[in-house]
C-alpha positions as CSV (number, residue, x, y, z in Angstrom):
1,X,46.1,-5.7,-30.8
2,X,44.1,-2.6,-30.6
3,X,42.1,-3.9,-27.0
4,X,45.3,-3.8,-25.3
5,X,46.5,-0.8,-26.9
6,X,43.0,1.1,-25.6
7,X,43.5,-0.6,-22.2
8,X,47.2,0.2,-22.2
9,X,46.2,4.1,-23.4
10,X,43.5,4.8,-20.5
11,X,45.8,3.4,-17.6
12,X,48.6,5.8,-19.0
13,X,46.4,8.6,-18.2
14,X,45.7,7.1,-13.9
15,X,49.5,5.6,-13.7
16,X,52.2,6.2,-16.2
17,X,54.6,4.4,-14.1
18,X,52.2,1.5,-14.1
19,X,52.2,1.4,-17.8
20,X,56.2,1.0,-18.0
21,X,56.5,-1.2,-15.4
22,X,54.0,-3.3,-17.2
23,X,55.0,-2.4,-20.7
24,X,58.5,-2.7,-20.1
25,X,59.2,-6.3,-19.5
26,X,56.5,-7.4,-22.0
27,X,58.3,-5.9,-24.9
28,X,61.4,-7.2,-23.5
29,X,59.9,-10.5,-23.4
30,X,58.7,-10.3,-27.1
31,X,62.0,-9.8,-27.8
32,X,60.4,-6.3,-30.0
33,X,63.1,-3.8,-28.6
């Protein structure tokens, strides 16, 4: 999964609070916490 990670890692640097909103839920939803 290293294309989301990259995609993931250059949006972090425009919106953090993008990221968590977005990375949040999909962990969540993975069930990974």
């Amino acid at each position: 999964m290293k294309a989301p990670l990259v995609m993931y890692a250059t949006i972090e640097m425009h919106e953090t609070d993008n990221v968590a909103a977005v990375w949040i839920p999909t962990i969540d939803s993975r069930g990974t916490s």
